[in-house]
DOTI-427270 format. One record per residue (C-alpha): residue in one letter; x, y, z. Coordinates in steps of 0.02 Angstrom, whole numbers, padded with zeros to 5 digits. Each point is the difference from the previous one (the first is absolute). Example, Ala and Ser with C-alpha at 12.3 -4.5 7.8 and 13.67 -1.06 7.14 Angstrom:
residuo=a; xx=00615; yy=-00225; zz=00390
residuo=s; xx=00069; yy=00172; zz=-00033
This chain:
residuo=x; xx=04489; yy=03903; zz=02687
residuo=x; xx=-00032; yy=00179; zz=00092
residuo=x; xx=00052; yy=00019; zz=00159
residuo=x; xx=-00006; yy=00137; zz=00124
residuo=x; xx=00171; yy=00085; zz=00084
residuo=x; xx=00003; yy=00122; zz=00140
residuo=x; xx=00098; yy=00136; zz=-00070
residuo=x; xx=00084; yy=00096; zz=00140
residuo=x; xx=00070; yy=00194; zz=-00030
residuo=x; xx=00145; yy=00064; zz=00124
residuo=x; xx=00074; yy=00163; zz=-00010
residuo=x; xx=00186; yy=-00059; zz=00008
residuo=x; xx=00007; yy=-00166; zz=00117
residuo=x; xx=-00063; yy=-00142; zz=-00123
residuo=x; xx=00157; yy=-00080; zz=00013
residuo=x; xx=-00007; yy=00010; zz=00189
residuo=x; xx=-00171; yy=-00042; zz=00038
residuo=x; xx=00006; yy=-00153; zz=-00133
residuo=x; xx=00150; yy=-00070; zz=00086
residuo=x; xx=-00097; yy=00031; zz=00176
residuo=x; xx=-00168; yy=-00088; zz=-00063
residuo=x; xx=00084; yy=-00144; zz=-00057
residuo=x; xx=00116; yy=-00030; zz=00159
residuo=x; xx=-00155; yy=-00012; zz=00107
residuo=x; xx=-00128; yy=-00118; zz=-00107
residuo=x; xx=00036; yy=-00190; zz=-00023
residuo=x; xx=00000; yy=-00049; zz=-00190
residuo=x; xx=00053; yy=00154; zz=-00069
residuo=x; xx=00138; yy=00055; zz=-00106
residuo=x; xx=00044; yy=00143; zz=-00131
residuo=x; xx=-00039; yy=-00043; zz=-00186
residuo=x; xx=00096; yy=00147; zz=-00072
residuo=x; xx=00049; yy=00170; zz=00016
residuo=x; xx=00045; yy=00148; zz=-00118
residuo=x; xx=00077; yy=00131; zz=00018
residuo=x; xx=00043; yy=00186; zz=-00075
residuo=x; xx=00132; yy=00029; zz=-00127
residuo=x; xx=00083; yy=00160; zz=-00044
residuo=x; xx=-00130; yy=00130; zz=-00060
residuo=x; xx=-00132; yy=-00094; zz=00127
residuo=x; xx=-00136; yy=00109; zz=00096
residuo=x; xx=00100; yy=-00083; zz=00144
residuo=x; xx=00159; yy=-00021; zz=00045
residuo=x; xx=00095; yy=-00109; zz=-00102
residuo=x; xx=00038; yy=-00181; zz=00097
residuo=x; xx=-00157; yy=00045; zz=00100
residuo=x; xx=-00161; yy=-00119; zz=-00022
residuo=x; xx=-00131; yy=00043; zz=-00099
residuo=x; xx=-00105; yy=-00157; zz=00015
residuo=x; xx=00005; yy=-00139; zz=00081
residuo=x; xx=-00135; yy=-00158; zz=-00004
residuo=x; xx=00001; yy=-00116; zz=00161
residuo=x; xx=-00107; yy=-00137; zz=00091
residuo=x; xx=-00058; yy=-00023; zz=00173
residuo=x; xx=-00084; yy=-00134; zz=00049
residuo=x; xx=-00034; yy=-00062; zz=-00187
residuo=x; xx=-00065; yy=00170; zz=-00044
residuo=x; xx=00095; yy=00106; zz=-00111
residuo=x; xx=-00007; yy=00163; zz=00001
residuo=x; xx=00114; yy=00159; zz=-00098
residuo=x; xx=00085; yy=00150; zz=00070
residuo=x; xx=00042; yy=00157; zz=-00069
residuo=x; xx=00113; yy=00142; zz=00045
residuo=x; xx=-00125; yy=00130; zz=-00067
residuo=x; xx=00036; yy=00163; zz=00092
residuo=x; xx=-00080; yy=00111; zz=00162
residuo=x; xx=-00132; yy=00010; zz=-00097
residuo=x; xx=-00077; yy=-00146; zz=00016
residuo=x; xx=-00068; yy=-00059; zz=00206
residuo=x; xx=-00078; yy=-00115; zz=00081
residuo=x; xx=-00169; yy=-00027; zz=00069
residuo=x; xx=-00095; yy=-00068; zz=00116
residuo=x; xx=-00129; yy=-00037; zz=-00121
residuo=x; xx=00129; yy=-00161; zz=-00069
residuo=x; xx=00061; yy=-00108; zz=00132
residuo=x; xx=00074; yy=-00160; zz=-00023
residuo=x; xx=-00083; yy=-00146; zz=00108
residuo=x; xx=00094; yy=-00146; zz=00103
residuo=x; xx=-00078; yy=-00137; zz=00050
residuo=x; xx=00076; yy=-00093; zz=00159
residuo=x; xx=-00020; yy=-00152; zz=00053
residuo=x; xx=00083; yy=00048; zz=00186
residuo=x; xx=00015; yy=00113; zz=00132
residuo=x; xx=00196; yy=-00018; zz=-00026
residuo=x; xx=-00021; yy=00051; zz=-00195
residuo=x; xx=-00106; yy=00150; zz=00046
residuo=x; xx=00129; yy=00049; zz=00130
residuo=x; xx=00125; yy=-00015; zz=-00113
residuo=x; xx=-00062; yy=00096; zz=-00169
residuo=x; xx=-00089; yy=00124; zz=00107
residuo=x; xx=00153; yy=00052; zz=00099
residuo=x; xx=00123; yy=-00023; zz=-00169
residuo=x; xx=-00100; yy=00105; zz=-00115
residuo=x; xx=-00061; yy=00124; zz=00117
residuo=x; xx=00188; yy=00039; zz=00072
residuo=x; xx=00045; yy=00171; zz=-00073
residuo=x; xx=-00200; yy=00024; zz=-00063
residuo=x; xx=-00169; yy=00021; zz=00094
residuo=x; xx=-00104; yy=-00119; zz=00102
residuo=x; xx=-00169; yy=00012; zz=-00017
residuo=x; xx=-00185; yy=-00053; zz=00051
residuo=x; xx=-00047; yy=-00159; zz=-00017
residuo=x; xx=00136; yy=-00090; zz=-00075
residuo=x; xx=00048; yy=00121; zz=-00144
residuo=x; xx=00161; yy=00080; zz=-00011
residuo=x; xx=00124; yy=00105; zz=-00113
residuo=x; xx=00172; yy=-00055; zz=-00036
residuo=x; xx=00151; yy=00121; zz=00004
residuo=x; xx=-00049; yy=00015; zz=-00198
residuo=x; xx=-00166; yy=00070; zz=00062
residuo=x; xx=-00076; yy=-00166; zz=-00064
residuo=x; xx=-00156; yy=-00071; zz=00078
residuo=x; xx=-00005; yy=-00157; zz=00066
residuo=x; xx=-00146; yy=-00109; zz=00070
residuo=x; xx=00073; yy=-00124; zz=00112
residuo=x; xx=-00146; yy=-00131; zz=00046
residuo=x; xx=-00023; yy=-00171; zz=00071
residuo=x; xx=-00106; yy=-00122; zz=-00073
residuo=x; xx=-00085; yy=-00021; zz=00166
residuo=x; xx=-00086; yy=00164; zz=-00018
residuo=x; xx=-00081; yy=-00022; zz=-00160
residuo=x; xx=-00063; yy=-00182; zz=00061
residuo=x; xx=-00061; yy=00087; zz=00157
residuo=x; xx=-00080; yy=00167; zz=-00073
residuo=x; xx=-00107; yy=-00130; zz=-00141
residuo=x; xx=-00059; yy=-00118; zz=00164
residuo=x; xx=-00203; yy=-00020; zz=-00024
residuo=x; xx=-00026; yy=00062; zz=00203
residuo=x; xx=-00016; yy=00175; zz=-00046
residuo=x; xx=00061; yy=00043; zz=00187
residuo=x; xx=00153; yy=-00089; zz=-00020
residuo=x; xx=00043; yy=00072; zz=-00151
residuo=x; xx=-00044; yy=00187; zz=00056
residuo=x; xx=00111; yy=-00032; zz=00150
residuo=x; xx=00157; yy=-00050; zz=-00071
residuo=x; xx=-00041; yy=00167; zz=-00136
residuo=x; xx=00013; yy=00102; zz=00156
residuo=x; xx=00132; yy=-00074; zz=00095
residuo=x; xx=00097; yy=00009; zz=-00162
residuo=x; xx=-00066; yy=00197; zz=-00033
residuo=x; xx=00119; yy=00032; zz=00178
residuo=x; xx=00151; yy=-00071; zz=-00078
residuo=x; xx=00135; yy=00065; zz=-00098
residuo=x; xx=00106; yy=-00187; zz=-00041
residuo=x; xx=-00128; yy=-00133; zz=00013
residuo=x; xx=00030; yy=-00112; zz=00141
residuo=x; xx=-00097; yy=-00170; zz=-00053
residuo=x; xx=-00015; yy=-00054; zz=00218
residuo=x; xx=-00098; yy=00177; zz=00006
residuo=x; xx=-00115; yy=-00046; zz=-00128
residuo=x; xx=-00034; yy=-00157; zz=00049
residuo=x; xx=-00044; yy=00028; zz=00196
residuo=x; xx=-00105; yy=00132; zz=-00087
residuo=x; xx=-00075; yy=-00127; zz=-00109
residuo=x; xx=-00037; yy=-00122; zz=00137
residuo=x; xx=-00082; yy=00157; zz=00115
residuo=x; xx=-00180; yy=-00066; zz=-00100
């Protein structure tokens, strides 16, 4: 059966950022690890590759050199249940990175994050077209999404 991995390229902090992703995320773990031997583009002891899971989903890491970056064009997408689990990831992953516009935000890895409640999705698809183009512009003003914002917009039609 084929499945699909997120494979994720650091310059030198896979270790590091691995260890950080899975301290945050309930139901997650490390699966395995390898690491450089003599002769290695990388410091031997150092990790090459690690593959993890958050959440259920796993996902690999590789120590593959300042070469490879980030961009915003890849984010990874969290869906919240709470205002308290929004608070929480958003300040977490953004400490040491970048907050940005409407819940999006870069780690101190430099990657992007989409930190989202459920709420806004439910709101965004309502069939009052006014309701729905409210909460899009209360949430256009935001940088973390505050679910009591959205819905006093939301209840403004």
């Amino acid at each position: 059966m084929r499945k699909i991995t997120p494979f994720l390229t650091f310059n030198n902090q896979a270790e590091e950022a691995v260890n950080f992703y899975v301290s945050i995320f309930r139901n997650s773990k490390i699966v395995s690890v390898s690491r450089y031997g003599e002769g290695g583009p990388g410091p031997a002891g150092s990790v090459m590759s690690a593959t993890f899971v958050l959440d259920g989903q796993e996902y690999m890491a590789l120590n593959g050199g300042p070469h490879f970056t980030f961009t915003d064009g890849f984010s990874l997408f969290v869906n919240c249940e709470t205002q308290e689990e929004v608070d929480e990831l958003w300040e977490t992953l953004s400490e040491g990175g970048e907050k940005g516009p409407c819940g999006w935000l870069k780690d101190k890895y430099g990657v992007s994050w989409q930190i989202i409640p459920t709420a806004l999705g439910q709101m965004l698809q309502d069939k009052d077209p006014q309701k729905a183009q409210n909460v899009m512009q209360a949430m256009l003003k935001m940088t973390k999404i505050d679910i009591a914002t959205l819905k006093r917009a939301y209840e403004q039609a």
